[in-house]
Every structure is written in structure tokens, then in C-alpha cells.
N, C-alpha and C positions, 0 to 999 in steps of 0.2 A: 223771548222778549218779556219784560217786566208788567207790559201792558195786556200780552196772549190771555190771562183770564178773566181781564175785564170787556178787552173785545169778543171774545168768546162767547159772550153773552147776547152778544144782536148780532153775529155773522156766525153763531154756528159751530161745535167743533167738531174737527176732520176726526175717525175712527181707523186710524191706522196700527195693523201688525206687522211687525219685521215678516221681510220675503223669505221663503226658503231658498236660498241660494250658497253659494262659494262652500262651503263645507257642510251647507244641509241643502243642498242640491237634491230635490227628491230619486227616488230609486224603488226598486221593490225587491229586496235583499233581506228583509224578516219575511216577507209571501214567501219568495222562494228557499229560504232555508227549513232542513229538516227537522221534525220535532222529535225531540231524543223524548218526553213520554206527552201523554195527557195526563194534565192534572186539574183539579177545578180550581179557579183563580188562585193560583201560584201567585204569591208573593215578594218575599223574601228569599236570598239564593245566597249561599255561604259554603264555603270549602274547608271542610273540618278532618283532620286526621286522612287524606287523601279521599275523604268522600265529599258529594257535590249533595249538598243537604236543602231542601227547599221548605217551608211554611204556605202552609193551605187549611185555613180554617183556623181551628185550635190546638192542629198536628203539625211536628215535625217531620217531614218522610226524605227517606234515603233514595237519592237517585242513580240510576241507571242506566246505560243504554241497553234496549232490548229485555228487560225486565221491567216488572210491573212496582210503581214504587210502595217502598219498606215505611211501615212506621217506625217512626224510632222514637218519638215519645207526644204525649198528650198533656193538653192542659185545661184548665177550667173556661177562659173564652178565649178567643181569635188570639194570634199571635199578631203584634204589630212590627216587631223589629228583632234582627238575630245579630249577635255576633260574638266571637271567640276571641279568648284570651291570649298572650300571648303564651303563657303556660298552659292553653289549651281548655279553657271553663269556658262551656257554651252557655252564653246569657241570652235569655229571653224576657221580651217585655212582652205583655196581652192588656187586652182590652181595659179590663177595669182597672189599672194603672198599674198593675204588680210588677219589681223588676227581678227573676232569680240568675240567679248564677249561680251552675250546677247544682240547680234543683233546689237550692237555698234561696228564702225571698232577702227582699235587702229592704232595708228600712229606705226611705225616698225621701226627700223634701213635702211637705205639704204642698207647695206650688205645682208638682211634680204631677199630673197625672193620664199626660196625651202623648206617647212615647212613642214618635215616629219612627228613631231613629237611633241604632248604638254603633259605637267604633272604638278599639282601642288602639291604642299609641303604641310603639316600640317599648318604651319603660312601663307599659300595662295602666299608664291611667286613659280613664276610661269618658268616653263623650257621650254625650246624653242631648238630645234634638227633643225638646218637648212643644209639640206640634203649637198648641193653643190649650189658653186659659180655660176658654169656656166650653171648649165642645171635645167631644173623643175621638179618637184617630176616625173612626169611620163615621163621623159627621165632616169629615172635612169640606165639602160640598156647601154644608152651613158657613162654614167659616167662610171660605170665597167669596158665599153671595151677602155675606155681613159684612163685608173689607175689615175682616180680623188681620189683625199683628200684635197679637198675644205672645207670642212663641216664645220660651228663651233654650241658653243655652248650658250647659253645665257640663262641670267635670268632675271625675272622682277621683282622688289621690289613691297610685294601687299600695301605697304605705297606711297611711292613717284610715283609708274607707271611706271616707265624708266626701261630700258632694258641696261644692260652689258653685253658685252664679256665676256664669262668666260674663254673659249680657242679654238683654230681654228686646222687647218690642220689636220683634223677629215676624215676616207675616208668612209663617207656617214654613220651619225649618223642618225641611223632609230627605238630607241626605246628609253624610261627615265623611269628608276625610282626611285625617290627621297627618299635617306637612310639619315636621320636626316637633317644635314645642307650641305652633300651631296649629288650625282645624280650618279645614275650609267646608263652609254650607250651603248645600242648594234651597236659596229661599221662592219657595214656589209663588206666592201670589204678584210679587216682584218679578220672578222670573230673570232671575241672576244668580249667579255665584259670590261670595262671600269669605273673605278670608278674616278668622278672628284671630289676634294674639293671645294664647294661651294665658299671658299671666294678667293682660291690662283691659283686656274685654275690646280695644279698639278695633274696628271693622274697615275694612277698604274691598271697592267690590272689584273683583278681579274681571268677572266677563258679564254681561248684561244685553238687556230688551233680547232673549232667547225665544223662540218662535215657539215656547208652549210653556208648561210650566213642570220644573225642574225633581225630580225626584231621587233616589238614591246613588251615591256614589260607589265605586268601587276602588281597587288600585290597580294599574295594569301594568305586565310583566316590562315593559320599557321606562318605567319610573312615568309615565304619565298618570291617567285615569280613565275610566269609562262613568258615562252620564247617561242615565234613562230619563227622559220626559214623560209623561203618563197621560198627560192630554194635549192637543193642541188651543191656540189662538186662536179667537176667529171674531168675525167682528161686529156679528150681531151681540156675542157673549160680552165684549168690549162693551157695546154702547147699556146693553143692561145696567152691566157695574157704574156705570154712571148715572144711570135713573133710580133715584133713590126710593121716591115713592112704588114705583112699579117694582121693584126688588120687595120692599115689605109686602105687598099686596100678592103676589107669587109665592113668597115663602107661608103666607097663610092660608093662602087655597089652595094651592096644587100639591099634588104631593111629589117628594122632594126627585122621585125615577123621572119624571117629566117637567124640570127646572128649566129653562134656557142657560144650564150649566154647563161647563166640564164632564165627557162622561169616560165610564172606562172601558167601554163598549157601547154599541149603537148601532142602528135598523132591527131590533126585537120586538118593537112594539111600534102599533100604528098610531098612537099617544104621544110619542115622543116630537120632541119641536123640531125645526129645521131640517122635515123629509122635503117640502118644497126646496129647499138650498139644496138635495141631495140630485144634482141633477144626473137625468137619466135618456139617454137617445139610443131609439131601438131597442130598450130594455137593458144597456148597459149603463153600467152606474161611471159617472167620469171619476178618475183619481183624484183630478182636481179640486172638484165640487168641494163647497164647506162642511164639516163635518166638526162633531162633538166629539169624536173621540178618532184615537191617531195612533201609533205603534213608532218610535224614536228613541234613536240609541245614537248619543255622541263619543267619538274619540276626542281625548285631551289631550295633546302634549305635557310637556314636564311644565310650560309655562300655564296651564291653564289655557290653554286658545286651542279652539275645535279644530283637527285633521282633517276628518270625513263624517258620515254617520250613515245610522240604516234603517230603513224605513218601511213602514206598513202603513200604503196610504189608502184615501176614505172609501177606497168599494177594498181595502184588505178587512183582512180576520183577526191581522195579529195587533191588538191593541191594547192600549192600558199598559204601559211598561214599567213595572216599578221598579225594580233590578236587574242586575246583572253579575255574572261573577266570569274571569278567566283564570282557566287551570289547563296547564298541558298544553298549551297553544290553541287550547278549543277556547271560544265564549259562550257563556251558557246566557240563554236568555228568558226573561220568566213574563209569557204573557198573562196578566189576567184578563182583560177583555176575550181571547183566544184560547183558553185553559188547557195549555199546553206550554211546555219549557222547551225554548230552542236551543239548537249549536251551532255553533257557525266556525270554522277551521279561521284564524287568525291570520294563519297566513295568505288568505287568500285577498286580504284587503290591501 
């Protein structure tokens, strides 16, 4: 209704999150799957020349099962986003905004410098997810609790090299993946999906109000997709973003591991907010209970609309999902809150 924000003001506003239900029906399907290694907060997950290649830190390492994982190559800081060409150049972006392609930096845009996100196309041009204006991939946390939508989005022509604007005022584009001569994005503080036109920047959102917030795409071997969330909803985090004053006064005294944020893991520290919410009978901790951080993986169909998904819920380990990648009928899954990268056999869903 037209009137909902003005009455809103003397009766109050309801603090509601979509329920987990119909195709995010909870489950315990990342608890119970096996971990093909430990890794410390695993990142990024990419399938290069038949290897299942993961990003942890400022290293690329080769994975395995039953082996300990390979370096395969180092960088100056944290790696934010991986991905390969279609001729096979593994591009990496890291912290302080650098983009190489096989080992070569690339000149960037000046606007350019919070690099969530790369993918490229069938014809090799290449998509670029640049998180926010103001903060770096691993401030994102700031970003949330400032209700940033900085973000934009760009593409590289694999002919001429140059990078365009495709479209901006994005609130923290942190996944791509590229459907013919368009790209579709997962915009996390929205918590939706986003479909851009390649050549006209226009956006129409394809699936929306998602019960967490939305993180990197993949492609899966039935022409649909696979979706990691990396945190959940929850509805003290809700009424926060709405209190403006109390968000500046929080971001200046507390320091930022104990926000009433988003986390990528949580029960580490007895500092942390919302152990009262973590409810516990006879010393078990409920699934139910609310919780900062969550373990969420959606399947997509070909139209964008969620199948099933798989879950690690609030008394799990395996949390913080940023990716995922499937090869061979296996899906590999990368926890960071759990520092360890899952499989899970594809067919067994």
C-alpha cells in the first residue's frame, strides 16, 4: 500500500524473512556429506584442465581426493575471484584490485577495484562483478551494515580488451553467470537474482526475497545452475539495517568480528551477538535456533527457479558457502566457515 510508510510510523514495522520452505526445506545434506580435503577457508572452486582447483588465502591449490592439497601458484594478497578462459587462461583477481590473466596484470578501469566476481562467456568476453565503490572485497560486512549499492557491472570484449560499464548501483554483485549474450547476478544485500542484457545494461530480476544472501554462481551439467548463499536472514540482523543510528554507533565501537552482522562462521567466541537466540535444551543446540551464519547451496533449473538445496543448519560446521563447482557428476563444495571442501555424488539428489 502507498500509505504502509507513513503508517509505519505510529503502528510499528513487522520484521519478516522468507521461510525456509518448498525447495529450501531444511535438511542436513552438507553435515552429512564427505569432505574430500581440509582446507583453511576455501573460497573459490574452479575446474581447470580436468583439475578441481580451489583459492585459500593468497594461493591457488590443486585438489584431490585423498591427497594433501598442491600449490599451484601464489600471489601478493588474498585471491577474491577465479575463473578460466575459454582458451584455457586462468584469471585471477586479489585484494588490492589486480586483475591477471595468466600471470599478466591487465590494466582495469579506475572505478574498478573490489572484484568479487569473474566469468566468461562462450565467445571469451569476460564479466567482471565489482562488489563496491567504497570498501574491498573483505570489508563486505561494512558494506551491509552501510546499506551500500555501489556495485557495478562490466564486461570485456575478448577482441579489443577494453572493459565497459554495463550497469552500476548494484548492492554488492557477488556471483555471474553468463546466459547467451547475457549475465545473470547474484545481488547479495537485495538478495535476488538479476538478469542483465549484455549490450543495453537493462535488468529484470529473475528470482527474489531469497532466505539469505546470494553468493557465486556456477553452471550445472543439465543447462541449469548451482547458487551458494553464505549467510542466512534473521531478523534481529533485519531490524538492525533499519536502525540507522544504532548501526553508526556499532560500526564505531565494536569491532567489526562482533557486528550484529552476517557471519561466515559462528559459536567461536563468547563476544559474539545472538548466543541467547542460539537456543540450547540439555546442551543441545536446536537447528532451528537463529543464527549468524548458515551452510546453503541451491539448485536452479534452466529457468532460474530453485529444485532443491542443501543445508548446514545452526548447531552445523559447514558454513559460509561461497562456491561451488560440479565435474563428473560429483559437486564439490567449498566451506569457509568449516575449512574444508565437500562432494557430494549428484546423483544422489
Amino acid at each position: 500500500m502507498i500509505l504502509d510508510p507513513i503508517l509505519d510510523m505510529f503502528r510499528g514495522k513487522a520484521v519478516t524473512i522468507p521461510p525456509l520452505d518448498g525447495a529450501f526445506r531444511p535438511n542436513t545434506r552438507l553435515d552429512d556429506a564427505p569432505a574430500l580435503v581440509g582446507l583453511t577457508e576455501p573460497d573459490n572452486l574452479l575446474v581447470a584442465d580436468g583439475r578441481l582447483l580451489a583459492s585459500s588465502g593468497n594461493a591457488v591449490y590443486s585438489i584431490a581426493a585423498g591427497a594433501e592439497p598442491k600449490v599451484v601458484e601464489t600471489f601478493p594478497s588474498p585471491i577474491t575471484a577465479l575463473a578460466l578462459s575459454p582458451s584455457g587462461e586462468l584469471t585471477v583477481s586479489i585484494e588490492s584490485g589486480k586483475l591477471l590473466i595468466s600471470g599478466k596484470e591487465v590494466s582495469l578501469p579506475a572505478d574498478v577495484s573490489c572484484i568479487t566476481a569473474l566469468a566468461y562467456a562462450e565467445d571469451g568476453t569476460l564479466w567482471l562483478a565489482n562488489g563496491s565503490a567504497q570498501h574491498a572485497p573483505s570489508q563486505w560486512a561494512a558494506d551491509l551494515m552501510k546499506k551500500g549499492a555501489s556495485g557495478s557491472l562490466w564486461r570485456r570484449d575478448a577482441a579489443s580488451g577494453d572493459f565497459r560499464k554495463v550497469a552500476g548501483d548494484i548492492a554488492f554483485p557477488y556471483g555471474l553467470h553468463p546466459i547467451g549474450g547475457d549475465v545473470l547476478v547474484s545481488e547479495s544485500w537485495r538478495h535476488q537474482l538479476v538478469r542483465f542484457d549484455g549490450a543495453t545494461g537493462n535488468r529484470s530480476t529473475v528470482l527474489t526475497h531469497l532466505p539469505g544472501y546470494p553468493a557465486r554462481l556456477s553452471p550445472s551439467a543439465d543447462g541449469g545452475a548451482w547458487l551458494a548463499l553464505f549467510a542466512p536472514r534473521n531478523r534481529l540482523i533485519e531490524f538492525v539495517l533499519q536502525e540507522t543510528h544504532y548501526r553508526r554507533d556499532m560500526i564505531d565501537q565494536v569491532p567489526p568480528a562482533y557486528w550484529i552482522a552476517p557471519s561466515l562462521a559462528s559459536s567461536r567466541s563468547f563476544l559474539e551477538p545472538l548466543q541467547c537466540g542460539g537456543i540450547r535444551t540439555m546442551g543441545i543446540h536446536k537447528p532451528w535456533s537463529p543464527s549468524r551464519s548458515y551452510g546453503l547451496v541451491v539448485k536452479l533449473d534452466q529457468n532460474i527457479q530453485p529444485q532443491f538445496s542443501l543445508h548446514s543448519r545452526a548447531n552445523g560446521t559447514r558454513h559460509g558457502i561461497c562456491s561451488v563447482a560440479e565435474k563428473d557428476g560429483r559437486l564439490f563444495i567449498a566451506s569457509r566457515g568449516g575449512n574444508c571442501v565437500l562432494a557430494v555424488d549428484t546423483g544422489g539428489f
